[in-house]
DOFIDREN-111187 format. One record per residue (C-alpha): z, y, x; residue in three letters; chain. Coordinates in Angstrom, 2 decimals. Each point is the difference from the previous one (the first is absolute). Layout:
N
Z, Y, X, residuo, cadena
Z, Y, X, ALA, A $
...
***
This chain:
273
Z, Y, X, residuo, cadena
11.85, 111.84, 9.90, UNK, A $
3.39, 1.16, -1.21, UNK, A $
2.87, -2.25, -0.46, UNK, A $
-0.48, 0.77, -3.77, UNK, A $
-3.55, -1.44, -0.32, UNK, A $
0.88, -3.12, 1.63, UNK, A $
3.27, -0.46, -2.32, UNK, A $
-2.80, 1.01, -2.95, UNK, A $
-2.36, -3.36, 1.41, UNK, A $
3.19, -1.82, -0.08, UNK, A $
1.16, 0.58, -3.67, UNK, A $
-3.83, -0.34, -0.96, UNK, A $
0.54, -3.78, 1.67, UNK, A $
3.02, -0.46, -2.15, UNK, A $
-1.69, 1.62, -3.07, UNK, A $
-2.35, -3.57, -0.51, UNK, A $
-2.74, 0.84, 2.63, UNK, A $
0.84, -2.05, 2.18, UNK, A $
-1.50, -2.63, -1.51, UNK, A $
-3.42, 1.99, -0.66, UNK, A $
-0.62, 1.71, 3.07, UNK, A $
2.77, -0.24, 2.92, UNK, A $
0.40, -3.31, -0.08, UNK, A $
-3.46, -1.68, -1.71, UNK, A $
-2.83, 1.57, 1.38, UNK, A $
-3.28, 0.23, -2.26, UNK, A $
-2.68, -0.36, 2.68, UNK, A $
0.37, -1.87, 3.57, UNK, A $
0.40, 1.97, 3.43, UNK, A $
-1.09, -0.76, 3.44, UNK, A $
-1.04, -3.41, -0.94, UNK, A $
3.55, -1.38, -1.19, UNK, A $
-0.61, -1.41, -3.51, UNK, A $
2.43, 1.68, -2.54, UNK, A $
1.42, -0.40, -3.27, UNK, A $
-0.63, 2.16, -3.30, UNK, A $
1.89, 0.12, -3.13, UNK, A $
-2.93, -1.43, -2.11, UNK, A $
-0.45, -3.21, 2.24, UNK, A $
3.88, -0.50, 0.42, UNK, A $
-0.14, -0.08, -3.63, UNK, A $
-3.23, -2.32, -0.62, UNK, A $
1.31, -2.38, 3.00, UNK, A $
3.61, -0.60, -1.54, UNK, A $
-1.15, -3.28, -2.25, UNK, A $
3.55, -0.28, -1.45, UNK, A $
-0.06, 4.01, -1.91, UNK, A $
-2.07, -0.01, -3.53, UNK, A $
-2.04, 2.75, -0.82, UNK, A $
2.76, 0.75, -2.45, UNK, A $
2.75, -0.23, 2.31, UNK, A $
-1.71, 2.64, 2.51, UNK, A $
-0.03, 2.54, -2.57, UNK, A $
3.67, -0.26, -0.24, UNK, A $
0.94, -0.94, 4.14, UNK, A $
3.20, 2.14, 0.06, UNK, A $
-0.05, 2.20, 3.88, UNK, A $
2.04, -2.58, 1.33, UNK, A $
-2.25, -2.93, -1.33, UNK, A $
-2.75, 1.46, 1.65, UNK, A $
1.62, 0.89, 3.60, UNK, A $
1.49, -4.03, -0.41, UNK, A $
-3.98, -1.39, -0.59, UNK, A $
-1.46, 2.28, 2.40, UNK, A $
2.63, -1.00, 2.73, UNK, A $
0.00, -3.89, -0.44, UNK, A $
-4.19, 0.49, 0.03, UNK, A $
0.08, 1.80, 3.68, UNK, A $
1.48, -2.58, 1.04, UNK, A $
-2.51, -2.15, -0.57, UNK, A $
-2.60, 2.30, 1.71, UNK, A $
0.70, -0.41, 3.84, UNK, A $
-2.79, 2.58, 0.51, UNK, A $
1.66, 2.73, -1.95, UNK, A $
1.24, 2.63, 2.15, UNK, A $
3.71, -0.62, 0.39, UNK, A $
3.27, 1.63, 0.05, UNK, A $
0.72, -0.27, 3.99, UNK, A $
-3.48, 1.67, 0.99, UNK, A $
-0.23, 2.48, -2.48, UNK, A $
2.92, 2.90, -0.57, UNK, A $
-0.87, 0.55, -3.92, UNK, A $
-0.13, -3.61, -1.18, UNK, A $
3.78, -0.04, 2.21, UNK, A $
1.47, 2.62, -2.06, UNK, A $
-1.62, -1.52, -2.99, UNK, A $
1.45, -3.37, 0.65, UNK, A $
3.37, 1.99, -0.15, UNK, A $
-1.04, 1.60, -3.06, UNK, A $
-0.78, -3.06, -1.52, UNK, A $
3.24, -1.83, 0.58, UNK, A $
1.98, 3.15, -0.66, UNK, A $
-1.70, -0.13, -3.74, UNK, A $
0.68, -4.07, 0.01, UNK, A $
3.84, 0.61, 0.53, UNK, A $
-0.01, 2.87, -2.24, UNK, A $
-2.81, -0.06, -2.89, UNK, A $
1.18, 2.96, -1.95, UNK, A $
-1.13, 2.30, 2.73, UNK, A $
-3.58, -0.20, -1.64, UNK, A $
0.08, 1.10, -3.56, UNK, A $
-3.23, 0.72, -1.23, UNK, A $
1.42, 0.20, -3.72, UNK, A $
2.11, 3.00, 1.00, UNK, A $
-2.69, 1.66, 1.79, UNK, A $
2.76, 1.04, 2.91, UNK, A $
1.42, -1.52, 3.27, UNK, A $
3.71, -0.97, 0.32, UNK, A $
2.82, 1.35, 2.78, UNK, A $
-1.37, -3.79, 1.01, UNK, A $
-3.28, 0.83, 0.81, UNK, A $
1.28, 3.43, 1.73, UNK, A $
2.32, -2.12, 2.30, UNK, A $
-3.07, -2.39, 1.08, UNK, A $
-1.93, 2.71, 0.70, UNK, A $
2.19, 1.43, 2.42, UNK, A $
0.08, -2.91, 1.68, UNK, A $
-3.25, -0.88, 0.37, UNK, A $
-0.62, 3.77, 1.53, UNK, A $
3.12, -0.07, 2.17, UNK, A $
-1.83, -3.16, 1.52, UNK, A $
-3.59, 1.65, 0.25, UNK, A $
1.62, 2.87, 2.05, UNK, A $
3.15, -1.59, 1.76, UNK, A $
-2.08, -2.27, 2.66, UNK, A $
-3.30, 0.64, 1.64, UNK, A $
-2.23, -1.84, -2.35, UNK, A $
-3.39, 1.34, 1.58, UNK, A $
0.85, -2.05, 3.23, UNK, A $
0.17, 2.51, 2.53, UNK, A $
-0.25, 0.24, 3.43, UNK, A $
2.91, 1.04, 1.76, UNK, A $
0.01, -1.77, 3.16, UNK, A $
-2.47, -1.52, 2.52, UNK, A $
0.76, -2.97, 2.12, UNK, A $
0.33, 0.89, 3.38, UNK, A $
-2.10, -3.44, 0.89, UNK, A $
-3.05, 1.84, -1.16, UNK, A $
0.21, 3.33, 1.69, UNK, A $
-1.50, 0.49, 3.49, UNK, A $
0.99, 2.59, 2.13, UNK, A $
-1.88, 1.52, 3.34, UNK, A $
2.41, 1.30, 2.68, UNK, A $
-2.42, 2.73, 0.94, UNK, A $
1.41, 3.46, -1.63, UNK, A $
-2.55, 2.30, 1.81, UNK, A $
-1.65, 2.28, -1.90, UNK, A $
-3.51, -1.76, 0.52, UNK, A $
1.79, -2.85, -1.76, UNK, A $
1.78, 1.91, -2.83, UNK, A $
-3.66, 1.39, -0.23, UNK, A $
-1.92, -3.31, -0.43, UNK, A $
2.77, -1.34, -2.66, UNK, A $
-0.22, 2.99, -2.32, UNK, A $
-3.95, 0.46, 0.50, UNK, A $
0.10, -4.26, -1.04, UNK, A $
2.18, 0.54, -3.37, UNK, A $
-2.66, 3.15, -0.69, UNK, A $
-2.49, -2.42, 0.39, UNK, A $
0.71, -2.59, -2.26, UNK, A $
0.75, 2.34, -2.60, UNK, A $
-3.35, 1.13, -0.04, UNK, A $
-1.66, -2.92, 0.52, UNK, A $
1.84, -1.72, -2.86, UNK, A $
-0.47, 3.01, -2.58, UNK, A $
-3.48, 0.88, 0.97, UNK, A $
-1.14, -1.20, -3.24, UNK, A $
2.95, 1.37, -2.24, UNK, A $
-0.14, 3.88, -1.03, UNK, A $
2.55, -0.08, -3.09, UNK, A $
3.22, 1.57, -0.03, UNK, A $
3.18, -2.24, -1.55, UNK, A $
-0.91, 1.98, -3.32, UNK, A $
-3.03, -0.98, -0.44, UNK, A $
1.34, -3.92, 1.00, UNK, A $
2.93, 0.76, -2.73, UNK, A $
-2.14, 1.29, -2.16, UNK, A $
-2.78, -2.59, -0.34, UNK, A $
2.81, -2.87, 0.21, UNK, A $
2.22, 0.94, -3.00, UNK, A $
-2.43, 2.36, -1.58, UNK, A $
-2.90, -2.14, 0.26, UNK, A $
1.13, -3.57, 0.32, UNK, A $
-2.06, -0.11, 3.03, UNK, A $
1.99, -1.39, 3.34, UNK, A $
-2.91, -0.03, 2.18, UNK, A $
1.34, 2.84, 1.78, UNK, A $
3.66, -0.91, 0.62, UNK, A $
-0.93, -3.83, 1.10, UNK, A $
-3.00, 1.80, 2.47, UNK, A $
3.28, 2.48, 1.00, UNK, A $
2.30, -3.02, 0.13, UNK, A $
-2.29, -1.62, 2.94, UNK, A $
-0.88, 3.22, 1.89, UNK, A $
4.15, 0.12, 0.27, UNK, A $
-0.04, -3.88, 0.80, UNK, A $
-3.04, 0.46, 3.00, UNK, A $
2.44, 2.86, 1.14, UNK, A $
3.20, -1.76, 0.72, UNK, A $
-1.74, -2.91, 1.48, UNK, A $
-1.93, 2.43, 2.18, UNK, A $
2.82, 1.60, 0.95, UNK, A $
2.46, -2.68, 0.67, UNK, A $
-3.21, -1.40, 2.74, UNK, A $
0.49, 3.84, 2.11, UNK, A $
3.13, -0.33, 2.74, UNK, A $
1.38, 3.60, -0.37, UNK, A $
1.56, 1.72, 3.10, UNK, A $
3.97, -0.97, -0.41, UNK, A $
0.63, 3.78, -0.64, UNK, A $
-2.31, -0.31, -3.59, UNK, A $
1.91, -2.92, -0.93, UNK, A $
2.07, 1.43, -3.17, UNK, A $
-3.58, 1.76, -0.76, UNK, A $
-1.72, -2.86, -0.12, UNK, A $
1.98, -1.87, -1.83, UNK, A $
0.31, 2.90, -2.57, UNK, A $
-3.58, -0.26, -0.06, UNK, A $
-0.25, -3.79, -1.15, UNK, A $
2.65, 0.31, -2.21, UNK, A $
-2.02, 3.06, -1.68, UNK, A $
-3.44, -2.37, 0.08, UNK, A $
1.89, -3.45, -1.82, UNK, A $
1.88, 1.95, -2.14, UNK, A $
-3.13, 1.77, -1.15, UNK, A $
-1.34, -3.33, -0.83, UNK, A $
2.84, -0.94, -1.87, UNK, A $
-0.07, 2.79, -2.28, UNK, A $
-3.72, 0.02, -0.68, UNK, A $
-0.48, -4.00, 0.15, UNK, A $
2.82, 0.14, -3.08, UNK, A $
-2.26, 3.33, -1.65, UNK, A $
-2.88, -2.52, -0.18, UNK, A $
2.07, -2.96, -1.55, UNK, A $
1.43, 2.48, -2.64, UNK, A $
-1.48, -1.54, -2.67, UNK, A $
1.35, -3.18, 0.73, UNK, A $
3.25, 1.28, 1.26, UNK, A $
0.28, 3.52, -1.85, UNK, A $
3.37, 0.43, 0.61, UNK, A $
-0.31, -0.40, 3.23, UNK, A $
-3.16, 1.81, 0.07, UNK, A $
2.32, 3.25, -1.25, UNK, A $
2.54, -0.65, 2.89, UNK, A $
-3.07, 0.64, 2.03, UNK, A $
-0.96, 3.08, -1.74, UNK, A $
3.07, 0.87, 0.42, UNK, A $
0.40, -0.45, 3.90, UNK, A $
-3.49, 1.55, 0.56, UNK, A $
0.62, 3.64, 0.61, UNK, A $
3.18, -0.98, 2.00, UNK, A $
-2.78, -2.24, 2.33, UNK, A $
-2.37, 2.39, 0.46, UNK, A $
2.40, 2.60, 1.21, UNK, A $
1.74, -2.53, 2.36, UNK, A $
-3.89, -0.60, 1.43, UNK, A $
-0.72, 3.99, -0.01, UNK, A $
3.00, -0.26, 2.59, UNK, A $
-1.06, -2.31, 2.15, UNK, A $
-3.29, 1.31, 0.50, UNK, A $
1.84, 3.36, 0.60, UNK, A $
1.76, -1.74, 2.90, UNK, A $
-2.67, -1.33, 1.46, UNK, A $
-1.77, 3.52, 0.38, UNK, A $
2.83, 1.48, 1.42, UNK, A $
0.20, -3.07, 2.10, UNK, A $
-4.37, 0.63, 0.86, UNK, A $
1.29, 3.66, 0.99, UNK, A $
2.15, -0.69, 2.25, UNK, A $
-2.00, -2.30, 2.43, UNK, A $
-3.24, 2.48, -0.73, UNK, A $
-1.77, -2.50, -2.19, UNK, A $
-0.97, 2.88, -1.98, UNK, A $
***
């Protein structure tokens, strides 16, 4: 996804729909109750039916923000990456109303200027929680750096990778495909696990002291994996996030397509194959 589309999801926030789709959410997900427009509405005792018709943007952000916080069980703002940046949203429209003018039909130099913001803090940090270190507590290590050994480590991580995708035969297209396309995580949360299974299988093998860099490269690869397809299947909770991941996926599958590469040379040069 392009820089552009992602500044497009942005000004579509700031447009109003934040409050329709980004940050209310019509119909629950993965068992955390959530809150739509019609029952924020019908729970807010203190609005008339007359004064809903007329609930100014800013009226409605103000009732729909006092009545999360009433709802402990509502997803919230520190676990979830779209309701942060539409927290933002909503107190950059509180200090600055006019940015919403529905009247007018357009967005001011206001809204612009939030929306830059809000994407130069969806891209400046790592917001999918990557993996870029492992602590050195949970790594073993094996002394022996014969061949034989070198052998038996790379013939274990061949192992559990087909032991743990024995019963999955679809490529990430198909998994993108049926998650966005489709609505349908199954896929990416079965993916998410397999990648999960991995790095805990992985981090149990003592690699000769030589393999070291490899295998950390190789757990990495496995828990970032998970990352990126554990925040896939939340997208519809999360969908910015869930974009970030879309985002990231081609990038993670050629980073795995070089590990494995590594490890072949690696089975080549003790004879493993």
């Amino acid at each position: 996804m392009t820089s552009f589309r992602f500044a497009t999801i942005i000004f579509i926030i700031g447009a109003g729909l934040v409050v329709s789709y980004f940050i209310i959410y019509d119909s629950p997900s993965d068992g955390v109750e959530t809150v739509s427009r019609n029952e924020a509405r019908q729970t807010n005792e203190t609005i008339s039916p007359a004064d809903k018709k007329s609930e100014t943007p800013l009226q409605w952000i103000e009732n729909f923000d006092s009545l999360t916080k009433n709802k402990p069980d509502v997803l919230t703002p520190q676990n979830n990456l779209t309701l942060s940046i539409g927290q933002e949203l909503i107190e950059g429209i509180k200090s600055a109303p006019e940015i919403l003018d529905f009247e007018k039909g357009s967005l001011s130099a206001g809204a612009g200027l939030l929306s830059k913001k809000l994407i130069d803090k969806a891209f400046s940090t790592d917001q999918l929680g990557l993996a870029f270190v492992i602590n050195k507590a949970d790594i073993k290590t094996s002394s022996d750096n014969s061949s034989e050994a070198k052998a038996r480590y790379l013939k274990a991580i061949e192992e559990i990778g087909r032991e743990n995708f024995a019963n999955f035969d679809k490529n990430y297209f198909r998994v993108i495909y049926e998650t966005y396309g489709e609505n349908n995580p199954a896929s990416a949360v079965q993916l998410a696990e397999i990648y999960k299974n991995l790095a805990n299988k992985a981090l149990s093998l003592a690699p000769p002291t030589d393999y070291l860099e490899l295998h950390k490269r190789i757990i990495l690869s496995y828990k970032n994996a998970e990352i990126v397809y554990r925040a896939m299947a939340n997208y519809s909770s999360d969908p910015i996030k869930g974009y970030l991941a879309l985002e990231m996926v081609r990038s993670l599958i050629d980073g795995i397509e070089q590990v494995q590469k590594t490890v072949y040379e690696r089975a080549q040069e003790v004879k493993l194959y």
